[in-house]
N, C-alpha and C positions, 0 to 999 in steps of 0.2 A: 746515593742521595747526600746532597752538602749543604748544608746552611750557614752563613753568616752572623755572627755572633760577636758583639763587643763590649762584655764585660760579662766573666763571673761571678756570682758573690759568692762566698760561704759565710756561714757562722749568720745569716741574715732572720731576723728575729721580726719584719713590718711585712712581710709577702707572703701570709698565709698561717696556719697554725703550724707551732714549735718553730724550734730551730731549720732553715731551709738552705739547698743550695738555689742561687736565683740566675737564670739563664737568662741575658738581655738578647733578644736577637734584635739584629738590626735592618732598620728602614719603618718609618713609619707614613700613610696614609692621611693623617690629621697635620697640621701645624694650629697645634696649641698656643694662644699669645704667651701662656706662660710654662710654656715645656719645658721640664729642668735635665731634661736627658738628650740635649741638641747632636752631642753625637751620638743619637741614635739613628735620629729622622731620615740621614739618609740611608738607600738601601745600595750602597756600595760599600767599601773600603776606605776612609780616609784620614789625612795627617791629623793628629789631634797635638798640639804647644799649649803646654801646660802655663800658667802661669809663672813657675820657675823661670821661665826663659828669661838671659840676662841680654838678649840681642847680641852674642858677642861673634857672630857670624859663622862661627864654623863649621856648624851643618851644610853652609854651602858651597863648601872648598870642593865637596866632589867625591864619590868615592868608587869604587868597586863593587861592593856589598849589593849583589841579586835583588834583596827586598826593599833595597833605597830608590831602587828605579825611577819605580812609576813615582815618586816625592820630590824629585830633584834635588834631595837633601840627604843626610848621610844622618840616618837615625839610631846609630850607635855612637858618634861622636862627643855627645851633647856632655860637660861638665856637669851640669844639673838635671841629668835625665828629665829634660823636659818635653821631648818629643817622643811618641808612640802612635801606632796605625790603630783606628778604632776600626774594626772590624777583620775577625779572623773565620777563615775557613776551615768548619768542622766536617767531618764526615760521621754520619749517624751511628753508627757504632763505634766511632772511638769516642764519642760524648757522652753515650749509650754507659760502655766502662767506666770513664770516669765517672759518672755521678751514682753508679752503683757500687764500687767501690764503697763509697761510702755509707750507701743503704745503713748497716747496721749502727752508724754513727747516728744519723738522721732519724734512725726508729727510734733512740735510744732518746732522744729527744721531744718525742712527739711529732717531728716535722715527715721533711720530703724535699720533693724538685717542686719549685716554679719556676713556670716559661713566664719569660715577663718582656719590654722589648724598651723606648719605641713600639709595635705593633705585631709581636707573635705570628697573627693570623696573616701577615703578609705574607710570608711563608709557613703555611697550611700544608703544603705536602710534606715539606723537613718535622714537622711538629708531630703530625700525623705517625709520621714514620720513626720518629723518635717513643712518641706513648705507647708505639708497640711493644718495643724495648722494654721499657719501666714499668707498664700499666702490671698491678698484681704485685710487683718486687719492689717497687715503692709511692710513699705516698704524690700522686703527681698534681698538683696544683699549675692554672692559668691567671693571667691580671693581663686583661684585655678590655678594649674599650667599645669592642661588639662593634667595629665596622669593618664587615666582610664580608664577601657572600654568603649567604643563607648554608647551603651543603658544605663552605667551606667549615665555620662557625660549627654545624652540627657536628660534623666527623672529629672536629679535634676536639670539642668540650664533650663529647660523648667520651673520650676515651680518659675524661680529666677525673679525679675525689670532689675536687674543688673549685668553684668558679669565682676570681673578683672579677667583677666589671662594670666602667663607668656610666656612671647618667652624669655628666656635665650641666647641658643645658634643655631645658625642654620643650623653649621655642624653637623652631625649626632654623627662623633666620636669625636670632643671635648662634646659635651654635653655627652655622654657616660665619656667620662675623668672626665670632673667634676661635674657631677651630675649623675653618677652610672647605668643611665637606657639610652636608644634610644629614640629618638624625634620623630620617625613616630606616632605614636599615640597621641601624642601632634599636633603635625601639623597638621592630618587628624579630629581631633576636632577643632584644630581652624578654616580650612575651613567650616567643618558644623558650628560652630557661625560666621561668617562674613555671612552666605549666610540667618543665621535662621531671622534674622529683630529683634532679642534679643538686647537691650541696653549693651552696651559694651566696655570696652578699654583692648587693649592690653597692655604690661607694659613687658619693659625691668630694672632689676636690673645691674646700672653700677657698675661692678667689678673689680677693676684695673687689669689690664692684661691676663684678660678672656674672657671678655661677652662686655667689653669697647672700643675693635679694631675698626677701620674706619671698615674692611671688613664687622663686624659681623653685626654692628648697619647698615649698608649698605643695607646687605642681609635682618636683620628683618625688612625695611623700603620697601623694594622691597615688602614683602609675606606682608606686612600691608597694602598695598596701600594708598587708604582716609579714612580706619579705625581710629577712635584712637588709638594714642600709648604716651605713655607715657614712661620717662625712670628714676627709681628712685637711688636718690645718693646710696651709695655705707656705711650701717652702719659699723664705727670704734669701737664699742663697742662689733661688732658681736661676738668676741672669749669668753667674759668676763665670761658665764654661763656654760661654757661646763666640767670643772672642778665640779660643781655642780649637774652634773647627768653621772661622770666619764667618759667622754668624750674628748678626745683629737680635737683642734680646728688645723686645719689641713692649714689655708689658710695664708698667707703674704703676706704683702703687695709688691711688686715687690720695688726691692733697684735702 
């Protein structure tokens, strides 16, 4: 079993209670207008140029190096380590080790593992097959946006301590407008976790002149009742990566 993953975090303190290690897998299901993890979105492999980049060419002199391939660039050359592949391939028990290694550092903290992505539950069976691994030997936390299938959704949040997941929008066709898909299957997951006795917050991101209206926070306060909700600031740095993996960032701020 192998999942794709592009970035680790440790020492991460905003993904769940205590100290956490946070597992991005990659590819996600939504285009968010204001997703600040673009290279997550997609679900392959790809070049990410950091900023640093001084354009001084010579990542494309050419090289030998196996992993430069498929980039046509030579991504060990760069003076300013500005180039890196977002997306690596784990194999479930070697990620399995690494993040239990750490267990007793993690306990000692209060925290755990979050799976976090882009969209986790794209990959449902890697997840799956990983909280076999964890579940009991550490605390396993999810941050997902509940669009999945129904049995996918159940099998991995069954096996979670912890669940965050988005309410964005609660129209159907603005969530459609700015996040690309329809909300029923988001909605109809979150009544199954409100009803499952699973630990849990909901979480609204405030987005200026989107998901921020009196009406919308209204309505996801209405469908959250005495659940938790949380509703998190609204990141200004979000556009700054999307040039780095040829991505146009598509949202502004309202004038």
């Amino acid at each position: 079993m192998q999942g794709l993953v592009f970035d680790i975090k440790e020492f991460s303190l905003h993904d769940g209670p205590g100290i956490r290690t946070t597992v991005f897998l990659k590819g996600c299901p939504l285009r968010c207008v204001w997703c600040h993890n673009p290279e997550g979105l997609s679900p392959r492999a790809e070049l990410f140029v950091s900023s640093t980049c001084k354009q001084c060419g010579l990542c494309y002199r050419g090289c030998e190096h196996e992993d430069c391939r498929p980039y046509g660039r030579c991504l060990h050359i760069c003076p300013q380590n500005a180039l890196r592949v977002a997306g690596q391939v784990w194999e479930v028990d070697a990620l399995a080790d690494r993040l239990l290694a750490q267990a007793e550092m993690l306990r000692e903290g209060e925290g755990g593992v979050t799976l976090s992505g882009g969209e986790p539950l794209l990959q449902a069976d890697f997840c799956a097959a990983l909280l076999e691994r964890l579940r009991g030997r550490i605390h396993c936390a999810i941050e997902t946006s509940g669009y999945a299938d129904a049995a996918d959704f159940r099998r991995v949040v069954e096996q979670c301590d912890f669940v965050m997941m988005d309410l964005k929008l609660m129209d159907a066709a603005l969530h459609r407008r700015y996040t690309g898909v329809d909300n029923a299957r988001i909605l109809d997951n979150a009544v199954w976790l409100k009803a499952s006795g699973i630990p849990h917050v909901f979480r609204t991101p405030l987005i200026p002149g989107i998901t921020d209206t009196e009406h919308n926070l209204a309505a996801v306060r209405a469908f959250v009742g005495d659940d938790a909700w949380e509703t998190l600031p609204y990141n200004a740095l979000a556009g700054a990566k999307y040039a780095g993996v040829g991505r146009t960032f598509e949202y502004h701020l309202p004038t």
